[in-house]
C-alpha atoms as one frame of an Amber mdcrd trajectory, in Angstrom:
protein
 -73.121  -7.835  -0.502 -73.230  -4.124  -2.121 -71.455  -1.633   0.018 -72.624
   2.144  -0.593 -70.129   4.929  -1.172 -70.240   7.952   0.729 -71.695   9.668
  -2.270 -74.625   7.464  -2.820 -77.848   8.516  -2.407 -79.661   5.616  -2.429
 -81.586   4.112   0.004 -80.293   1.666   2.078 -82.110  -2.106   1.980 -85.067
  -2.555   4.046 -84.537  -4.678   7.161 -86.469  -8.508   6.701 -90.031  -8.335
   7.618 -89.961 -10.616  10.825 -93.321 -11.581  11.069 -93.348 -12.918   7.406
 -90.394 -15.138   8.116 -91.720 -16.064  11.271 -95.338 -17.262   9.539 -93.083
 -18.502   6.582 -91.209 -21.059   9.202 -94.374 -21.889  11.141 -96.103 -22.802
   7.584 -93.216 -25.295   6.583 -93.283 -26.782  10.112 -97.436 -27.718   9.621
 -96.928 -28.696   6.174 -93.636 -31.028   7.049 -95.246 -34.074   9.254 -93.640
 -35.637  12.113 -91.804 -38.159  12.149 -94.169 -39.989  14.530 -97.357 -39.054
  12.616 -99.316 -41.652  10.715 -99.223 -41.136   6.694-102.923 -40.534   4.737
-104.504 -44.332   3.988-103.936 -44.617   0.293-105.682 -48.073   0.390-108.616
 -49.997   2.268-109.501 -53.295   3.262-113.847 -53.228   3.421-114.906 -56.830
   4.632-118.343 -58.008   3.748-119.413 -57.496   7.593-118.263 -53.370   7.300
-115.084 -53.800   8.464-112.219 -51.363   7.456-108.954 -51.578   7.057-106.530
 -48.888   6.057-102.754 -48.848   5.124-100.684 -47.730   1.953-101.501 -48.676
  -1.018 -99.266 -50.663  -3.671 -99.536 -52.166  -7.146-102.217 -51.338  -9.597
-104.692 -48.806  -8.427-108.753 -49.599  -8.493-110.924 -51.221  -6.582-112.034
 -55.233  -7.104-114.617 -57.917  -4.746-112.694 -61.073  -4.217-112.787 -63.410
  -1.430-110.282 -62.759   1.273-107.164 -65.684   2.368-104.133 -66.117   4.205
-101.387 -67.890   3.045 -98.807 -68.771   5.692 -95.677 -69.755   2.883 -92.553
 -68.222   4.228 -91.629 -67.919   0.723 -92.170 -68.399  -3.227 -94.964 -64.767
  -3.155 -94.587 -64.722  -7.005 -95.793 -68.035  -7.663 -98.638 -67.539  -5.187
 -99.982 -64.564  -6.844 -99.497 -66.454 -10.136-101.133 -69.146  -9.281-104.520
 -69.536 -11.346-106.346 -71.787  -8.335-106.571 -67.989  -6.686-108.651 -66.596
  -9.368-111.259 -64.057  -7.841-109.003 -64.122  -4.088-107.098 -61.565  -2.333
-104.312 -62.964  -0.596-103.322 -61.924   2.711 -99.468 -63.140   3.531 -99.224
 -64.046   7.139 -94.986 -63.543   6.391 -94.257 -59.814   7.787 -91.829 -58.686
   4.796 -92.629 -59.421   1.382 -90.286 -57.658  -1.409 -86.896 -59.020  -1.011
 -86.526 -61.437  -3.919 -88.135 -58.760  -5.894 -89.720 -60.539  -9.326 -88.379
 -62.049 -12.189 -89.903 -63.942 -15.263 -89.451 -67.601 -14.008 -91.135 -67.561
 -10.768 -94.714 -67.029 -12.460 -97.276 -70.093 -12.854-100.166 -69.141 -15.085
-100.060 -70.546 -18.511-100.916 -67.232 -20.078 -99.510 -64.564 -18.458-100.886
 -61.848 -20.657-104.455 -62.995 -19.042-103.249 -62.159 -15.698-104.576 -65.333
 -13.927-104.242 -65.666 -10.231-105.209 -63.169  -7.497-106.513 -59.997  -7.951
-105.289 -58.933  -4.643-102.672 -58.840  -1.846-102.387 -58.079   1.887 -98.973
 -57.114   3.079 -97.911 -56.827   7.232 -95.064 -54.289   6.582 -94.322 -51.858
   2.788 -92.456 -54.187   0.377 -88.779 -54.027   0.554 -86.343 -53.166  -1.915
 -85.156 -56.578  -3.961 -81.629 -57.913  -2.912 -81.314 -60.999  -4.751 -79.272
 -62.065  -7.901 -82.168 -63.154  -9.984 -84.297 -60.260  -8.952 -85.557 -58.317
 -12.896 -87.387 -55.880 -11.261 -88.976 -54.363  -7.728 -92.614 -56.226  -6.481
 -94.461 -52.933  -6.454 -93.378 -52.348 -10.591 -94.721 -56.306 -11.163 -98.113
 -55.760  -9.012 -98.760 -52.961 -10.887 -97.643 -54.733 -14.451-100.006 -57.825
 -13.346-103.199 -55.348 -12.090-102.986 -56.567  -8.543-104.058 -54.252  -5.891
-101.941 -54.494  -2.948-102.290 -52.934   1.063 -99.466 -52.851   3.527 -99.479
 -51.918   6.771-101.967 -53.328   9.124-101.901 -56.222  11.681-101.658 -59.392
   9.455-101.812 -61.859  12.312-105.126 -60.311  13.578-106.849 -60.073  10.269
-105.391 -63.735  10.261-107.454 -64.571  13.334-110.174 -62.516  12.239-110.660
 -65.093   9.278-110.104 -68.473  11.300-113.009 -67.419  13.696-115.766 -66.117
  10.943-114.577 -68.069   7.776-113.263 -66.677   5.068-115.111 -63.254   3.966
-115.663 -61.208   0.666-114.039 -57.984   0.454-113.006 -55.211  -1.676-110.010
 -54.093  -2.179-109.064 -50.294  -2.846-105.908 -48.312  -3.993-106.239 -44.435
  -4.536-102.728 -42.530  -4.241-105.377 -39.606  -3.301-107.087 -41.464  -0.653
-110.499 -40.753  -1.018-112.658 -43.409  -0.958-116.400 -43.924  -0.366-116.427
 -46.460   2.055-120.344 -46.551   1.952-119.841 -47.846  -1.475-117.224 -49.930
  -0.866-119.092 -51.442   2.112-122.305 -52.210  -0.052-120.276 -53.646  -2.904
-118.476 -55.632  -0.840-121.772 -56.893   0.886-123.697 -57.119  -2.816-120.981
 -59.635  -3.991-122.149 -62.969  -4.289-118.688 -65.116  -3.526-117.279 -68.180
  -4.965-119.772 -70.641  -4.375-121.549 -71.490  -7.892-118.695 -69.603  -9.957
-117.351 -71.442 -12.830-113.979 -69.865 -13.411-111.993 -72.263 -14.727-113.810
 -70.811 -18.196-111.805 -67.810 -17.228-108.130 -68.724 -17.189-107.812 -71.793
 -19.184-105.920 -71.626 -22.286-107.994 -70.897 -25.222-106.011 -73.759 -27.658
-104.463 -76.978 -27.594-100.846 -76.638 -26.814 -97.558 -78.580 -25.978 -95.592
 -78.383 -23.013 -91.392 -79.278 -23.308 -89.988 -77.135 -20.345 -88.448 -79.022
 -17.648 -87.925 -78.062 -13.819 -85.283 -75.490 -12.695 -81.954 -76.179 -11.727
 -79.930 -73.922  -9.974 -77.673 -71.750 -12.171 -78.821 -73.826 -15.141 -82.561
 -72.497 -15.126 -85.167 -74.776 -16.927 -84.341 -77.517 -19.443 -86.197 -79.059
 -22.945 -86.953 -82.287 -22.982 -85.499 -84.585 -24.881 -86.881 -87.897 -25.962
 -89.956 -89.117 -24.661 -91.804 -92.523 -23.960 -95.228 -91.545 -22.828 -98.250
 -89.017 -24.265 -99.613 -87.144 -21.333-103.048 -85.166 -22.292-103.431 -82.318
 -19.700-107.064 -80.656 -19.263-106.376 -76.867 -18.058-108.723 -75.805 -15.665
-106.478 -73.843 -14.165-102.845 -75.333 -14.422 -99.268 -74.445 -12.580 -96.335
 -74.561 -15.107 -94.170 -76.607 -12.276 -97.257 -79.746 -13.007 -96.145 -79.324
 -16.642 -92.521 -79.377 -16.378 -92.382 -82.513 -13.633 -94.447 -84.459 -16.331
 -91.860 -83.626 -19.041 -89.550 -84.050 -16.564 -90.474 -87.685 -16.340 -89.815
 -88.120 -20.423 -93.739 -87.223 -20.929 -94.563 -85.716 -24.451 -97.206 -82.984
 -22.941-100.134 -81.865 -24.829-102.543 -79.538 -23.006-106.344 -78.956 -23.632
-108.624 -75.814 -22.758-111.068 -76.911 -19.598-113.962 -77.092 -22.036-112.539
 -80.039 -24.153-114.621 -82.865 -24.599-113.931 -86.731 -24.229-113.654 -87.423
 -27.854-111.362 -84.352 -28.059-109.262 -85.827 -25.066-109.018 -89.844 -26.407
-108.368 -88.020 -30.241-104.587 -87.577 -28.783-104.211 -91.001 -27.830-102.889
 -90.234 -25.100-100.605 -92.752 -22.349-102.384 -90.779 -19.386-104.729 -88.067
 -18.594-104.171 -85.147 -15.940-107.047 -83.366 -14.815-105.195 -79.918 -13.303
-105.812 -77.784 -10.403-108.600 -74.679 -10.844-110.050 -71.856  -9.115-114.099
 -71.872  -8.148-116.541 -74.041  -7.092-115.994 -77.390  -8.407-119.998 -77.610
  -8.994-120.052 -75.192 -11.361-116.908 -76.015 -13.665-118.245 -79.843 -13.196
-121.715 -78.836 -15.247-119.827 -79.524 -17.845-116.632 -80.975 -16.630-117.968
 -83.861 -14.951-119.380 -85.809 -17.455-116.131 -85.770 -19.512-114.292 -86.932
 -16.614-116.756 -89.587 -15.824-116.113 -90.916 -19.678-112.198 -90.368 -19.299
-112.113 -92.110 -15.952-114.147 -95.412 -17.314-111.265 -95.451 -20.770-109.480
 -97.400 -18.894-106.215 -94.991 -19.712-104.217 -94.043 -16.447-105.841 -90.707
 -15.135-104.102 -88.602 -12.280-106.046 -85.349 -10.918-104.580 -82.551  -8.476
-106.920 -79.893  -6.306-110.183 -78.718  -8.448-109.302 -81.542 -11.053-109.639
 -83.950  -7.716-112.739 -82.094  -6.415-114.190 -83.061  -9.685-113.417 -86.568
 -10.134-114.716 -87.293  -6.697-118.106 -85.518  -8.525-117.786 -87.802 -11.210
-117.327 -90.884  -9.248-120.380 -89.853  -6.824-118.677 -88.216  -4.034-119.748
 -84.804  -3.076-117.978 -81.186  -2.352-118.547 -78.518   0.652-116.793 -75.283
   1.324-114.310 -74.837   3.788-114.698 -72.610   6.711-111.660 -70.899   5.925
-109.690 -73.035   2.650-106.308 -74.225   3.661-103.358 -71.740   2.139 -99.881
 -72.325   2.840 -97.057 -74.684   2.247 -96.743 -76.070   5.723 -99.700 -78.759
   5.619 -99.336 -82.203   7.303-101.315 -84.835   4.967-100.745 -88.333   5.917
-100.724 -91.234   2.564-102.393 -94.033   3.996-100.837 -96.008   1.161 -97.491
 -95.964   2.714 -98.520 -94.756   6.267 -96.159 -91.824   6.062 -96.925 -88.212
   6.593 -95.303 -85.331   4.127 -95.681 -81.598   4.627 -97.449 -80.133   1.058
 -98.720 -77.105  -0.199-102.261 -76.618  -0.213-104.527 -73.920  -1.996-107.974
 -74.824  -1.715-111.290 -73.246  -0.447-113.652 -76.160  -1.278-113.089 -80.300
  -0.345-114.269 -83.395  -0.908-116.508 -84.835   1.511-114.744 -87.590   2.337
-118.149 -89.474   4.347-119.926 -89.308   0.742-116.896 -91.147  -1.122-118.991
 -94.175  -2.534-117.890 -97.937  -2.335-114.796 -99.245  -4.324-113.600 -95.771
  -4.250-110.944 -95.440  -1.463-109.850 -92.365   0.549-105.777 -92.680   0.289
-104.667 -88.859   1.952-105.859 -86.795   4.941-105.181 -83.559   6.297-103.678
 -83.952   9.612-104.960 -80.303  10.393-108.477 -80.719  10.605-108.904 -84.490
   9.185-110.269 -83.403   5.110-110.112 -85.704   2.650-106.936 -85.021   0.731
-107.052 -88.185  -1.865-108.407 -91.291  -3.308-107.698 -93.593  -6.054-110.896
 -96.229  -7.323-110.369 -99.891  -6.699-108.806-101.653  -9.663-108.653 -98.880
 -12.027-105.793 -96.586 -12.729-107.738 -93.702 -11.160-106.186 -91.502  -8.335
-106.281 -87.638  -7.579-105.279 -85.604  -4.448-106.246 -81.982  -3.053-102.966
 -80.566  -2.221-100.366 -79.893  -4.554 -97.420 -82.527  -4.982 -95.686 -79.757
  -7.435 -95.271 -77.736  -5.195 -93.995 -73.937  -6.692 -93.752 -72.749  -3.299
 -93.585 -75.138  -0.939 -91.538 -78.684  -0.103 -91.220 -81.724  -2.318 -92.421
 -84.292  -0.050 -95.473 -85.167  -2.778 -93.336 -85.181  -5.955 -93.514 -89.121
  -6.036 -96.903 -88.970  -6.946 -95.675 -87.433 -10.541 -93.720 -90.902 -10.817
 -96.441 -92.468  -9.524 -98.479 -91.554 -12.494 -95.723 -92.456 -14.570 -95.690
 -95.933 -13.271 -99.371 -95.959 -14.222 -98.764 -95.679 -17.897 -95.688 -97.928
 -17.875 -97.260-100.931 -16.563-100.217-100.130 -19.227 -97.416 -99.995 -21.702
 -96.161-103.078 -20.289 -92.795-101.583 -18.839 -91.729-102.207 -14.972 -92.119
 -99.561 -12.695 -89.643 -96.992 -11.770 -88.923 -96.540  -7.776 -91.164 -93.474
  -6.587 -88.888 -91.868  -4.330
């Protein structure tokens, strides 16, 4: 503070106006919002029906038509998202808090991650949380946004949940503006306009473009994965779609693992000489990739070689074998599925990721149904009488999920050894 002498002639300071503080307080109090209010919608939910559903957006920003899931995993969100069989899906978690493992680069299952395969979209209860775990690389929002998936937090998960169970699941678009404008009339007719899965080939879409092998075994706590070493069987995987864990359980097993793009042909496939053929898991309607799918598969499946197929790569071996497909009312999603193995009469809890099925009434004679859902009774499996021929829907790999199913890996192995005249190994 200046104080004037008695001398000074100067004026003294002008008393503060009060009515400009006054507006200047009552201007920072509008513009501050309370702690109850509700933040602007940076991203929407529009169903196919109209529907809208607003929260805050996360991940890349855009707008994309997918079908809409739930998944009800209580863990393993990375591998989910990564997961190529949820090509052209948005993914709604039915788990509240999604975040806290954060993301590394282990936990991811496309083949190609530079394609981005897997969903294009996520649905989140709560905001992600900050990552507090030791292998955590970096935060869930920074990977969503790396991968291009559009993600919404903030509405009521279990009734969107419900919302899906009753109707089936719908098509939707999904929409992340940090402004949050949106035209919602366009949203709503683009959502409407798009035509869904059924008749999609997408398998096209995130196979690998080239032959490839496959050495990396599964992960083992604080050693991470493994090589393998020597081997004693030539596995020949067709990628329609395929999960790294399949991959490393084969070369796990000793398997020498050679993988070929979805559009390979028979005489491509037998070229390997291979011990066994996998037919892998896949996003889309099974009809469509089966156009040209099927008829290989009918020509592997009559070689005679041991052939083992998991989710769209059983969907289309039932096709090739005569057996038809339908879509599901509303897919099953989740790693907490009850599917009963009639071969052993025991019951295992799997992870399942599927929106179409095999019709398990139109399986034709000397093929035999071996696995059923014990949720709503879907065929889940079936090998073919006196051939070396079995596939089933869910996924014995798991990546999330239990390991009830991994015996089906040996299995498969068991397969090729008694075709290479070895005894089998025990499968649990």
């Amino acid at each position: 503070m200046v104080f004037a002498s008695a001398g000074d002639k100067r004026s003294p300071p002008a008393p503060p106006n009060k009515s400009v503080t006054i507006m200047s307080t009552i201007a920072e109090a509008q513009s501050t919002p309370a702690p109850w209010s509700k933040p602007r919608a940076t991203a929407v939910l529009v169903l196919a029906d109209g529907t809208v559903l607003e929260g805050q957006g996360f991940g890349a920003t855009g707008e994309t038509e997918a079908e809409l899931c739930f998944n009800t995993a209580l863990t393993g969100y990375q591998e989910i998202l990564t997961d190529p069989s949820y090509a052209g899906q948005i993914v709604t978690f039915t788990f509240p808090h999604i975040g806290n493992i954060g993301a590394n680069g282990e936990d991811i299952e496309d083949l190609t991650p530079a394609r981005r395969a897997g969903a294009v979209g996520a649905v989140f209860k709560a905001p992600i949380t900050d990552p507090s775990n030791y292998r955590a690389a970096e935060h869930l929002d920074a990977w969503l946004k790396a991968r291009g998936i559009i993600a919404l937090a903030g509405i009521d998960t279990r009734a969107l949940t419900a919302h899906i169970r009753e109707h089936g699941v719908p098509n939707a678009v999904i929409a992340h503006s940090p402004s949050g404008d949106f035209d919602l009339d366009a949203l709503k007719a683009r959502a409407a306009g798009w035509g869904g899965l059924v008749g999609l080939d997408l398998a096209k879409e995130v196979t690998s473009g080239q032959t490839s092998s496959w050495s990396e075994t599964p992960w083992v706590w604080d050693e991470g994965h493994g090589e393998a070493g020597e081997t004693d069987m030539h596995i020949v995987a067709i990628d329609y779609g395929v999960k790294r864990n399949i991959l490393r359980l084969m070369a796990g097993l000793g398997a020498k693992v050679t993988v070929l793009p979805a559009t390979a042909t028979a005489e491509e496939v037998l070229a390997h000489a291979p011990d066994g053929i996998f037919l892998s898991n896949g996003p889309g309607d099974p009809a469509a990739t089966g156009a040209y799918a099927v008829p290989v598969i009918r020509e592997l499946a009559e070689s005679g070689i041991p052939l083992f197929g998991i989710c769209l790569g059983h969907q289309m071996l039932a096709l090739a074998l005569g057996a038809k497909t339908v879509k599901m009312h509303q897919g099953h999603h989740g790693a907490n599925h009850p599917v009963k193995d009639h071969t052993t009469g025991k019951v295992e809890i799997v992870s399942m990721n599927h929106g179409f099925a095999v019709d398990g009434a139109s399986l034709p004679d000397g093929v035999t149904e071996t696995h059923v859902s014990l949720f709503d009774g879907s065929n889940c499996g079936l090998s073919v009488d006196g051939k070396p021929v079995f596939s089933v829907q869910h996924h014995p790999e798991a990546s999330p999920g239990p390991q009830d199913s991994h015996y089906l890996f040996q299995r498969f192995a068991n397969l090729v050894r008694e075709r290479q005249g070895k005894p089998a190994l025990a499968e649990r």
